[in-house]
N, C-alpha and C positions, 0 to 999 in steps of 0.2 A: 633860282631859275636860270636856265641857262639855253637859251636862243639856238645857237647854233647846233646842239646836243638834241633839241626838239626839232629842227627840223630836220637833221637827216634820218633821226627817227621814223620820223612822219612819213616824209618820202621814203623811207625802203621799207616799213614796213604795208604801207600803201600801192606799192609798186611789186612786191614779190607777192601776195594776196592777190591783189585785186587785176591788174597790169598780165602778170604771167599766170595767174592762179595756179601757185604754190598752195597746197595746204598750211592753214592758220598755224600749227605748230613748225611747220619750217620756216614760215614767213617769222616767226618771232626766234626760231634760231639764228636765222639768218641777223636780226635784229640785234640778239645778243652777240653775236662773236663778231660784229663790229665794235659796239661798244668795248666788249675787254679788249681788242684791238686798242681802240682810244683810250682808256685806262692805262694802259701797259706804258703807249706811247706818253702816255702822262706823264708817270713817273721818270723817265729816262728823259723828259722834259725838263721834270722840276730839277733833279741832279744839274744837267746842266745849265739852267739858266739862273740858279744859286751860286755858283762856280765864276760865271762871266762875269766879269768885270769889263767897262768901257769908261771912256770919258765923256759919250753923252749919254749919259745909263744904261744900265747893265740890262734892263727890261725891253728899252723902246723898241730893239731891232726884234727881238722876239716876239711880238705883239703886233709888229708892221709885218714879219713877215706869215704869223699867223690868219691875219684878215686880211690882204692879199691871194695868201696860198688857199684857202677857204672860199673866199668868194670865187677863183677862177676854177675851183673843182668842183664845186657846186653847181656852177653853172656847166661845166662838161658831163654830170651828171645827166644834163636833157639831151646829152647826143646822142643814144642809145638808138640806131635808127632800127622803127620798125620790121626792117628784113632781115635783121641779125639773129640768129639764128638763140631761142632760147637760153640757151646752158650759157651760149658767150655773153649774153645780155645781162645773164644775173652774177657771171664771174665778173664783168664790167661795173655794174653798179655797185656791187658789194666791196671790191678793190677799192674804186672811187669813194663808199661814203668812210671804207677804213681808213684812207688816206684823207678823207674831209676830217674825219672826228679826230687825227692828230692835229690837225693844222689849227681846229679849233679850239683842243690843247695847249699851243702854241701863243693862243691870245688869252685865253682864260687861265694859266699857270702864275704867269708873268704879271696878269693883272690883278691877281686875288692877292701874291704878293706888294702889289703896291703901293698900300694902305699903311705895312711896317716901313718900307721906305722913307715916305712920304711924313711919318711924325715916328716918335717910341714912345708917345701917351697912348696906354690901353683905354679910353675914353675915344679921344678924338680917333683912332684904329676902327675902333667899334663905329661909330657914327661916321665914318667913310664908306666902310664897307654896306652896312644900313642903307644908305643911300646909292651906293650899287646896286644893291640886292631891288630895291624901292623903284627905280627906273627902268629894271631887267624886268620887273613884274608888268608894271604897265606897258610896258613894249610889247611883250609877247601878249598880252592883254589887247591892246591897241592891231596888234595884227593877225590874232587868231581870233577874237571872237566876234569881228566886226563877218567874219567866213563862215560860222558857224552853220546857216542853213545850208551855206554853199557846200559846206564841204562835209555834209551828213551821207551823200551817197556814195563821194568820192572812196570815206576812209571805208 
């Protein structure tokens, strides 16, 4: 499960549908060619952040500057103002949530690698990431479903 990959989901696919009333199939184009946006940027992520070397690890700066960059797009996400005319509103958001889904790349590349980092027992690898995976669940857990009535008319 991955958090920040569900919420820019969420929000652009809730916002080009419902917000601009896009039709259902553009709203979910719109939806995909951010994500392979984010994929792409993935990989040109992981190249480089297998590459870095540092003296206070090769991961942290990537990871800081991931949820940082992340959060402060996210939130520029809601500046869309009202008066802005259509077309630029959704060239706005959909820039903004391709440039969120790398940034979110950015902290999820670096940290899924550093599980191998951190030991070279394929045990202990395994029950790291387990326990990633275990906490990602309740989280998103703990903040979507607590919404759920809330957000039946929204999506």
């Amino acid at each position: 499960m991955d958090l920040p990959r569900i919420m820019i989901s969420m929000y652009l696919a809730s916002y080009l549908a419902g917000t601009l009333r896009l039709p259902v199939f553009a709203a979910a184009a719109g939806v995909l060619g951010v994500r392979i946006f984010g994929v792409s940027g993935g990989l040109l992520i992981g190249v480089l952040s297998d590459r870095a070397r540092s003296n206070g690890g090769s991961l942290r700066r990537w990871m800081a500057a991931g949820a940082v960059l992340f959060t402060l797009l996210f939130a520029l996400l809601f500046q869309a103002g009202p008066g802005w005319e259509p077309g630029v509103r959704t060239i706005y958001i959909c820039v903004l949530c391709g440039l969120a889904a790398v940034c979110a790349e950015l902290w999820e590349i670096p940290c899924g690698a550093l599980s191998s980092c951190i030991t070279s027992d394929p045990a202990a690898q395994a029950g790291l990431m387990g326990g990633r995976i275990l906490v990602s669940a309740v989280a998103v857990s703990g903040v979507f479903l607590p919404l759920g009535p809330h957000l039946s008319g929204w999506l």
